[in-house]
C-alpha positions as CSV (number, residue, x, y, z in Angstrom):
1,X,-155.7,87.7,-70.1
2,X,-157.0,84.2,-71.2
3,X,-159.2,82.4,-69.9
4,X,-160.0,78.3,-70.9
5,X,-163.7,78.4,-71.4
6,X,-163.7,75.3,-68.9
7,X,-163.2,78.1,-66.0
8,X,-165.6,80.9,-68.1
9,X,-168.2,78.5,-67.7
10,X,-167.8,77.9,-64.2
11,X,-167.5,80.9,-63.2
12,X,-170.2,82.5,-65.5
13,X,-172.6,79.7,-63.6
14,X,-171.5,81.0,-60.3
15,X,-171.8,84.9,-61.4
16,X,-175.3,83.9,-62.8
17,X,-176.4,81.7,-60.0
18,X,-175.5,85.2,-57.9
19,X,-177.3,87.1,-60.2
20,X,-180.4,84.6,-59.8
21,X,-180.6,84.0,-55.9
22,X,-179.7,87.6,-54.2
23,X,-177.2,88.1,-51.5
24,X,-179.6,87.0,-49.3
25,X,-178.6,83.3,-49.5
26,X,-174.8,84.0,-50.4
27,X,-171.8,83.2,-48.6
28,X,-170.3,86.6,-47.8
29,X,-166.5,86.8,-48.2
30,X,-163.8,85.3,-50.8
31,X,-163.2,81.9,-51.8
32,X,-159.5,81.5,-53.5
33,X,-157.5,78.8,-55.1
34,X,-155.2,78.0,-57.4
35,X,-155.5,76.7,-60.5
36,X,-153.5,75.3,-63.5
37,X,-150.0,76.5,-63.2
38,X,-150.1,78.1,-60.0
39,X,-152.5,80.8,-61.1
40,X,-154.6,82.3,-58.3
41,X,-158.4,82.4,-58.4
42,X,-160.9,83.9,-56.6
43,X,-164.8,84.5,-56.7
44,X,-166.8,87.0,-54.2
45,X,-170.5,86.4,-52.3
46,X,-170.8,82.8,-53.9
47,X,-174.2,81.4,-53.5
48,X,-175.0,78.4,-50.1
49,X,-176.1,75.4,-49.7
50,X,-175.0,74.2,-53.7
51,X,-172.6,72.3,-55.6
52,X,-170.2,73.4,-57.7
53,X,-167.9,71.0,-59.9
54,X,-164.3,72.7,-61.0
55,X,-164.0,72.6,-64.5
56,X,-160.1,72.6,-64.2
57,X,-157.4,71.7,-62.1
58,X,-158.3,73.4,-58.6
59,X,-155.8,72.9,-55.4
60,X,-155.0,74.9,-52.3
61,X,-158.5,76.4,-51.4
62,X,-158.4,79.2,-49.3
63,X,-161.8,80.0,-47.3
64,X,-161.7,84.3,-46.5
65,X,-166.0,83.9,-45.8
66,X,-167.6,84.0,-42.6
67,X,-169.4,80.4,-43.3
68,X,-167.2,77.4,-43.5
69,X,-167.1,75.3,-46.8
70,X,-166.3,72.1,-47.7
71,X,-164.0,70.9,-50.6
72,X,-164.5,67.4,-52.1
73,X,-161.8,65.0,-54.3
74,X,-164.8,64.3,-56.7
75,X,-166.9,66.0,-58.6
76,X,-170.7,66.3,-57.4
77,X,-169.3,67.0,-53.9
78,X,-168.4,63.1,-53.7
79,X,-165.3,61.5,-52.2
80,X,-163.2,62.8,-49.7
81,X,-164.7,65.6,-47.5
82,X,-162.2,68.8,-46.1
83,X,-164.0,71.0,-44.1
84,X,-162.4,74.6,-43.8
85,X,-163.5,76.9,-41.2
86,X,-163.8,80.8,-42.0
87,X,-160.0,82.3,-42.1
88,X,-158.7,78.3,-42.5
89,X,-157.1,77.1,-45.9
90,X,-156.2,73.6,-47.2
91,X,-152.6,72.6,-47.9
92,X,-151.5,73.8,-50.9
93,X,-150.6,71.1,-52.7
94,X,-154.2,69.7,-51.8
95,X,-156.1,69.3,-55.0
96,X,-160.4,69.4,-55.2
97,X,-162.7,68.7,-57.7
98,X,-166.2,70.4,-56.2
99,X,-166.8,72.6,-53.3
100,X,-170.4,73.6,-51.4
101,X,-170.2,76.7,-49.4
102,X,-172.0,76.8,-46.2
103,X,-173.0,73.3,-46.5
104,X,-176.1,72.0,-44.6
């Protein structure tokens, strides 16, 4: 499977920032989307209170944590604001540019 290195990158920085700050201050569940294509994506036990830019096309978030998260139309969590409750998703054609899970 192939990967762009736009998404290796972003996830790597989420696998390391993991790596780096424990479970203790991760956001325990899944958080899925879909990306270029229609491809799913998902990422386990992201890490709170941060904010991560998408480095490609990212619509349809799905939040399967136990903390909400917010999705933003911009990068650096700027723009429009969705808020999505643990168990809730966004519409699936609704496209996002940076989320922050378990926001402040």
């Amino acid at each position: 499977m192939r990967l762009g290195r736009p998404l290796v990158a972003v996830l790597g920085g989420l696998v390391l920032a993991l790596t780096t700050t424990g479970a203790a201050f991760a956001a325990n569940g899944t958080f899925v989307w879909l990306g270029p294509k229609g491809k799913a994506y998902s990422i386990e036990n992201p890490p709170e209170h941060k904010c991560f830019d998408m480095a490609q096309e990212a619509r349809g978030a799905r939040n399967e944590m136990k903390k909400p998260l917010v999705v933003y139309t911009q990068k650096k969590c700027k723009g429009t604001a969705l808020r999505l409750a643990p168990g809730n998703s966004a519409p699936s054609g609704a496209r996002f540019a940076s989320v922050v899970f378990n926001p402040r």
